[in-house]
C-alpha positions as CSV (number, residue, x, y, z in Angstrom):
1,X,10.6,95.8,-58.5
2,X,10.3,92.8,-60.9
3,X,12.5,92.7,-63.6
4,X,13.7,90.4,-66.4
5,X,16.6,89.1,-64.2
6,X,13.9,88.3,-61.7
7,X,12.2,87.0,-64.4
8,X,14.8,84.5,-65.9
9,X,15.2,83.0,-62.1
10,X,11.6,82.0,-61.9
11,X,12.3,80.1,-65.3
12,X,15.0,78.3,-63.7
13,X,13.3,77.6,-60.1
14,X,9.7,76.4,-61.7
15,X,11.8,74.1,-64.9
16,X,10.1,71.0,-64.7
17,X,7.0,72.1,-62.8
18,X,5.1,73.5,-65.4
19,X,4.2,73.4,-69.3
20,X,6.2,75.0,-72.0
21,X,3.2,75.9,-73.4
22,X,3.2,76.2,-77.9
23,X,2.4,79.2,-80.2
24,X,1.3,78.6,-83.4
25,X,0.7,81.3,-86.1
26,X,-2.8,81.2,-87.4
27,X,-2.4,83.9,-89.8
28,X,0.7,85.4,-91.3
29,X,2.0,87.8,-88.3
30,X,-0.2,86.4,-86.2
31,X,0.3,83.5,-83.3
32,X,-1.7,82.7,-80.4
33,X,0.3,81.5,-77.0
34,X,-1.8,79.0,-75.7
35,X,-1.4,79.2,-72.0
36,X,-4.6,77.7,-71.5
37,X,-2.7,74.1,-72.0
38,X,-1.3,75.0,-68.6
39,X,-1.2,72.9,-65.8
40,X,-4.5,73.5,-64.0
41,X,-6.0,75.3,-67.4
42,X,-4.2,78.8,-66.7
43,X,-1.2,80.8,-66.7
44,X,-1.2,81.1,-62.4
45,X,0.9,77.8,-62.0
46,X,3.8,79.5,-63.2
47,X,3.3,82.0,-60.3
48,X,2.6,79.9,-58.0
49,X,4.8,77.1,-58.2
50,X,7.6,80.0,-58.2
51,X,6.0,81.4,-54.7
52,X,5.7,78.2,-53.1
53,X,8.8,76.7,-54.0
54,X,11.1,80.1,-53.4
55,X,9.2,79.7,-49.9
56,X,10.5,76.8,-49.8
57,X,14.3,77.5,-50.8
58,X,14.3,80.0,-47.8
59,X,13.2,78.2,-45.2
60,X,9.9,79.6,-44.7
61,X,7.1,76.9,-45.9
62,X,5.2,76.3,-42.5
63,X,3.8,73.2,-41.7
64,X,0.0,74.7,-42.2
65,X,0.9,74.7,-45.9
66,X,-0.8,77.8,-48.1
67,X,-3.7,79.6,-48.1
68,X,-5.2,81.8,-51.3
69,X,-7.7,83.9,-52.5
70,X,-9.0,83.8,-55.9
71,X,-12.1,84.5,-58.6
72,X,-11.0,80.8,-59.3
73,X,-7.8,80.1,-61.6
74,X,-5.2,81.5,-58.7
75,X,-6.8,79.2,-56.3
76,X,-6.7,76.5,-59.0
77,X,-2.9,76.6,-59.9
78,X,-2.2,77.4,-55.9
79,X,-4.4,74.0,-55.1
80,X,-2.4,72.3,-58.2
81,X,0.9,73.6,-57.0
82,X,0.4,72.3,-53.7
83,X,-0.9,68.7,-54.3
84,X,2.2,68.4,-56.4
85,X,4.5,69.6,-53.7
86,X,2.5,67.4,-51.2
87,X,1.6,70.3,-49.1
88,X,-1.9,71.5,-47.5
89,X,-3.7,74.3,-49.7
90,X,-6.9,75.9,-48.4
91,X,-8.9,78.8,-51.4
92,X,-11.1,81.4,-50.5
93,X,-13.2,82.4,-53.9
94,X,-16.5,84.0,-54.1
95,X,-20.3,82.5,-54.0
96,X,-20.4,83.6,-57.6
97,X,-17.2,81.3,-58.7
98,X,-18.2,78.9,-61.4
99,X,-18.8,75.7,-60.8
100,X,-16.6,74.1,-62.7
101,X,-13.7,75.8,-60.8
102,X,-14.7,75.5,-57.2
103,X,-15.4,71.2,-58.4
104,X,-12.0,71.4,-59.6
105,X,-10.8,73.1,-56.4
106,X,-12.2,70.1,-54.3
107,X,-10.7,67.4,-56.5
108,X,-7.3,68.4,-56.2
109,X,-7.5,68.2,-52.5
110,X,-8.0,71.9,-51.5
111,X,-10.5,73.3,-48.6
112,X,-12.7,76.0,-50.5
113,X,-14.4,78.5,-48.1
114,X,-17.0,80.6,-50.6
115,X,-16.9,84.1,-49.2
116,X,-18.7,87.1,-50.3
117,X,-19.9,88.3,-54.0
118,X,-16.3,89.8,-55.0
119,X,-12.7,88.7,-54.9
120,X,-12.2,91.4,-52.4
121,X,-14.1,89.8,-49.8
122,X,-12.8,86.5,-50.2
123,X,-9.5,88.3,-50.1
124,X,-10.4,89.5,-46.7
125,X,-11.4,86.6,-45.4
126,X,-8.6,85.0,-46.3
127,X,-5.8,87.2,-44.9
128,X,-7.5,86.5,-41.1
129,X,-7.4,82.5,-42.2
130,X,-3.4,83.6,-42.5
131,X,-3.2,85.1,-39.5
132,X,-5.2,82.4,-37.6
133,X,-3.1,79.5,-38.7
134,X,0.2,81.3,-39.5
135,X,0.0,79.6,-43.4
136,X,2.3,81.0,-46.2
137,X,-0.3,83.7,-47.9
138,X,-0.2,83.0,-52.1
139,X,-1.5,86.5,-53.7
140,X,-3.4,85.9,-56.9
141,X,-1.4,88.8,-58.3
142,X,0.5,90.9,-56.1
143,X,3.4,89.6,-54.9
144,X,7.2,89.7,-56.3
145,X,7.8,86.1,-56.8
146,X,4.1,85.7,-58.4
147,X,4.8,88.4,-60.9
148,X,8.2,87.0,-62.1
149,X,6.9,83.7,-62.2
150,X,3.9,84.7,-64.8
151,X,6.5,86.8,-67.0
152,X,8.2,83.4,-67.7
153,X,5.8,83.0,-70.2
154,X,7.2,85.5,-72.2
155,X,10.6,84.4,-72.4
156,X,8.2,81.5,-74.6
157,X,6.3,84.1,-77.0
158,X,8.1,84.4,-80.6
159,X,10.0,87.4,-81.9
160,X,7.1,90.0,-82.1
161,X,6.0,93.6,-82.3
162,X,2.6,93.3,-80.2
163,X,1.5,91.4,-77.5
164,X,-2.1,91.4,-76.4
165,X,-2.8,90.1,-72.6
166,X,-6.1,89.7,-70.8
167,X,-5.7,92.2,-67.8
168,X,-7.5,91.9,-64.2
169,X,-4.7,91.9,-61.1
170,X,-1.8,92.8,-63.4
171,X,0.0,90.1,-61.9
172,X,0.3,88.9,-65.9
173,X,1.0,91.7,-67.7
174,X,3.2,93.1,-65.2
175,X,5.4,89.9,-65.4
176,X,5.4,90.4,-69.2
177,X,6.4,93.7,-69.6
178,X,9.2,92.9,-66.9
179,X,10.5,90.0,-69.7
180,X,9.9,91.1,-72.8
181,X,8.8,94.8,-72.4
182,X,12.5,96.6,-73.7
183,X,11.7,94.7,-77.2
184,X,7.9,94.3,-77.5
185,X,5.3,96.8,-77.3
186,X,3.0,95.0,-74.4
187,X,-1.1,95.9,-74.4
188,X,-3.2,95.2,-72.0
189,X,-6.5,94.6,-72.4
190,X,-9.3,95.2,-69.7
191,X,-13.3,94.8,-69.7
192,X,-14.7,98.0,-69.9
193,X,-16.8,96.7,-67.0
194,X,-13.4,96.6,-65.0
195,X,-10.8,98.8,-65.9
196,X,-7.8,98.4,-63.2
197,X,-4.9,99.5,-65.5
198,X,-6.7,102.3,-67.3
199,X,-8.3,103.9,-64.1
200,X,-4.9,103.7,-62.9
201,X,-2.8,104.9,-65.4
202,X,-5.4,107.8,-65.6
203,X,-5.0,108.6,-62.1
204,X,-1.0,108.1,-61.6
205,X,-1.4,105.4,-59.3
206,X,-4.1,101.6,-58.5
207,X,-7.1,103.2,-57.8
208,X,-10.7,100.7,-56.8
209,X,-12.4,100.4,-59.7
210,X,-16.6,98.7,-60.1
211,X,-16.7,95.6,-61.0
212,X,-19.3,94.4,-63.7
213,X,-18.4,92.4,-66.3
214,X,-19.2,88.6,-67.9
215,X,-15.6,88.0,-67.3
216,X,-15.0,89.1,-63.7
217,X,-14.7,85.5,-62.1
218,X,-11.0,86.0,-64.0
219,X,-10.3,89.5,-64.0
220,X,-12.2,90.5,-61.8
221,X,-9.9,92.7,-59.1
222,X,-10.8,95.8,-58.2
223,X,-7.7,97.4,-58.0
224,X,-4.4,96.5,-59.9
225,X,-1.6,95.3,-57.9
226,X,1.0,97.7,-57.3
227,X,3.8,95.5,-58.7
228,X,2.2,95.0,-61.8
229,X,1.6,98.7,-62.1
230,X,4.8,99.8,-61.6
231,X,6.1,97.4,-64.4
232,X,3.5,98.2,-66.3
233,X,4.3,102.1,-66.1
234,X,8.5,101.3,-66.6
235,X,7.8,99.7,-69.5
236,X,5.0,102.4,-71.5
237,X,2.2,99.3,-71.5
238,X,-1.3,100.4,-73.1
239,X,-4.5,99.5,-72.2
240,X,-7.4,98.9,-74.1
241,X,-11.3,98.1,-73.2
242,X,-13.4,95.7,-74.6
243,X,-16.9,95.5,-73.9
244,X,-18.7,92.6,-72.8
245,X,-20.3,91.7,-75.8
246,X,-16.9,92.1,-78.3
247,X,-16.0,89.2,-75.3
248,X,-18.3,86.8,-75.7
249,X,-18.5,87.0,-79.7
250,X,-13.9,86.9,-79.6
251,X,-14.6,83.4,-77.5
252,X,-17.5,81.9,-80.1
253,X,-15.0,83.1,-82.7
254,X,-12.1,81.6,-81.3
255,X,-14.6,78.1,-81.2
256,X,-15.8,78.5,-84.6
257,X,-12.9,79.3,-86.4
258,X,-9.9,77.9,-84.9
259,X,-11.9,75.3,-82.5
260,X,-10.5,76.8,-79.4
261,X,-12.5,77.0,-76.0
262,X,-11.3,79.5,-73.5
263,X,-13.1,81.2,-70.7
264,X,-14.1,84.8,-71.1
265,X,-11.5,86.3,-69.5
266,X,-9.0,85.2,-71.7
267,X,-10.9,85.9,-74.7
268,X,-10.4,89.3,-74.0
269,X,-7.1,89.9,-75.3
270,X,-8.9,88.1,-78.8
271,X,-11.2,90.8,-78.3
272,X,-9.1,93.8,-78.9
273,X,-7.4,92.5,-82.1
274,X,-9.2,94.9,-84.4
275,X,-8.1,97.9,-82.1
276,X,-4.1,97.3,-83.0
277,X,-2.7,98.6,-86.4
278,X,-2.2,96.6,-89.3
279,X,1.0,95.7,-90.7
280,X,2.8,94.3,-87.2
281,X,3.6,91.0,-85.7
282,X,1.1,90.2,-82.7
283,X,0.9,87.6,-80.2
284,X,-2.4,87.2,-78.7
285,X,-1.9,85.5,-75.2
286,X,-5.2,82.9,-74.7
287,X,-4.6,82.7,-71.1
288,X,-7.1,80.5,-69.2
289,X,-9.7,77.5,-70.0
290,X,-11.3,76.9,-67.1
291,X,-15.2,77.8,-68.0
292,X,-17.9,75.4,-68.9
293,X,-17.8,74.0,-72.2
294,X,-22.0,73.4,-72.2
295,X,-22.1,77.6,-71.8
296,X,-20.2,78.1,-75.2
297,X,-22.5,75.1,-76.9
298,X,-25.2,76.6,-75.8
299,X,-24.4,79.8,-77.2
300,X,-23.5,78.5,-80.9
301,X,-26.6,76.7,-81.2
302,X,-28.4,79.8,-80.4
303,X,-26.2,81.7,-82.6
304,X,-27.3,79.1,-85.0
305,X,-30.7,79.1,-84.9
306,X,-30.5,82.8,-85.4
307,X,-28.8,82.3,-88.7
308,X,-25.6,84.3,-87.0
């Protein structure tokens, strides 16, 4: 079980490895967190510096370094992490993970392996990597120290009644609820093409969902992890869907009026703004920039041309 305790010690280990990223309020009661100013454009180096380096406190960093599997932002802040700690880092993603992450991937030093259509099959491929060259495994979501170390974020947030959080693994809004979840009402929000928190909750337990959403390079786990679950559970968090379009007009939005880009996946929690009650304070947690900037130009031009 994570808790805020666990939590509080992540915020300690991972001082001085990561961003204290701002929020700003962009409209009376509401801010925006902008994790996407993290180092290596998302939320997961919090986690994964606070894997690594607790590895590392106990003895038990081996020589072959790390090994992850990600839709592209674990692997990211795992290859970030690494190069930082001077340490060998090798990412299994899918041959659908964008460009832009997998050239990132390369340039800080990782070796990518592109496996399979789905993070669950570079997942598998992966964990026989692991037991092939005995490296420290780095979960995108699913493990203790990854979980507390994404909930440091919300010891940042400001004092509020709401906050919204792009859900895939549950790694983030497991880590949350674990912080701030005894004060705040936490909602997560999921594609509607990828529902992991609300097939769960419906069921009693993580349950494999389809995957088929515009955003499912970053949320796009089939199952939610069990920690994040179980936090999620202790602590009454909602979930919401979004469809795919109410995601790709919340990310043009977020460019047009406030000049933002984020990827997709994070402008789903944007998405589900008009879903909470009026007349509460709401942080909306813009988790991750690590899309194509030419993809969002393209589509405000067209949205242009089209009068929109």
């Amino acid at each position: 079980m994570v808790d805020r305790g666990a939590v509080e010690a992540a915020a300690r280990r991972i001082d001085g490895y990561v961003r204290r990223t701002p929020s700003f309020e962009v409209a009376p009661g509401l801010w925006f967190k902008l994790e996407l100013l993290q180092h290596s454009g998302s939320f997961k180096a919090r986690g994964a510096f606070n894997r690594i380096l607790a590895a590392r406190e106990a003895g038990e960093l081996p020589a072959a370094g790390v090994v992850a599997a990600s839709g592209g932002n674990a692997g990211l802040a795992v290859a970030f992490a690494a190069a930082r700690l001077g340490i060998p880092a090798e990412v299994f993603v899918p041959q659908v993970a964008p460009a832009v992450k997998v050239r990132r991937l390369r340039e800080l030093g990782a070796v990518v392996h592109q496996h399979g259509r789905e993070y669950a099959e570079a997942y598998a491929a992966s964990t026989i990597r692991v037991a092939e060259t005995g490296a420290l495994f780095v979960h995108a979501y699913d493990q203790p120290e990854i979980v507390a170390g994404q909930g440091t974020l919300a010891l940042e947030l400001p004092d509020v009644d709401i906050v919204l959080v792009a859900t895939g693994g549950g790694g983030l809004v497991g880590g949350i609820a674990a912080a701030i979840g005894d004060r705040a009402r936490v909602v997560a929000v999921e594609p509607a093409g990828a529902p992991t928190l609300h097939a769960a909750l419906a069921a009693g337990h993580p349950v494999d969902v389809v995957v088929d959403s515009v955003a499912a390079d970053s949320l796009g786990a089939r199952r939610i992890g069990t920690i994040g679950f179980d936090a999620a559970v202790r602590h009454g968090v909602r979930s919401l869907l979004v469809d795919d379009d109410a995601i790709v007009r919340a990310r043009r939005r977020l460019w047009a009026e406030h000049r933002i880009v984020v990827e997709l996946g994070a402008a789903a929690a944007y998405a589900a703004l008009d879903q909470v009650e009026a007349g509460h304070r709401v942080a909306v947690v813009l988790c991750g920039a690590n899309t194509d900037p030419a993809d969002l130009t393209a589509e405000t031009v067209q949205d242009l041309s089209q009068g929109v």
